[in-house]
N, C-alpha and C positions, 0 to 999 in steps of 0.2 A: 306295614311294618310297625309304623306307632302303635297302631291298634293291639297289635299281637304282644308286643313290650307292656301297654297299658293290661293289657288281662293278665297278663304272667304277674307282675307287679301286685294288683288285684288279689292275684290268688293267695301268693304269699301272704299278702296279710290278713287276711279273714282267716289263714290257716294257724298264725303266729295267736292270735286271739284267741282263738277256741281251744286250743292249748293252754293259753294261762287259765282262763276260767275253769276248765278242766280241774289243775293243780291250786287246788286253795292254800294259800301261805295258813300254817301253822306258827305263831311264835315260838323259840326253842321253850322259855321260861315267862311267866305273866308278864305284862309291863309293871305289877307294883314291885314284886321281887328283882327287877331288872337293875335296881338305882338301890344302892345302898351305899354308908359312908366310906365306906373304903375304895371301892369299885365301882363299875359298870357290867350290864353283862350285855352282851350282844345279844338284839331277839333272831336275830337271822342264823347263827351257830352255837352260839349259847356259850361261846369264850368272853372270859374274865380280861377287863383292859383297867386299869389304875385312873382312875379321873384325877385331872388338876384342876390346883386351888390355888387363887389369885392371893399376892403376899397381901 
């Protein structure tokens, strides 16, 4: 029974892997255009977020 849990376990993950390698991340927008003074921009959906600034 361990044995069986141990391969099933196994299989899942060799299967989770070849999947991400599969999908290669694309940034939405370059990293230098991501940082500018007003903003941030997310690389993973490309939404605009307000950066703070210490007084």
């Amino acid at each position: 029974m361990i044995g069986q849990v141990h391969a099933a376990l196994k299989g899942t993950v060799g299967a989770s892997v070849s999947a991400e390698e599969a999908e290669a991340l694309k940034p939405a927008v370059s990293i230098r255009k991501s940082v500018t003074p007003g903003y941030i921009i997310c690389l993973e959906n490309g939404k605009k977020f307000k950066s703070l600034k210490r007084p």
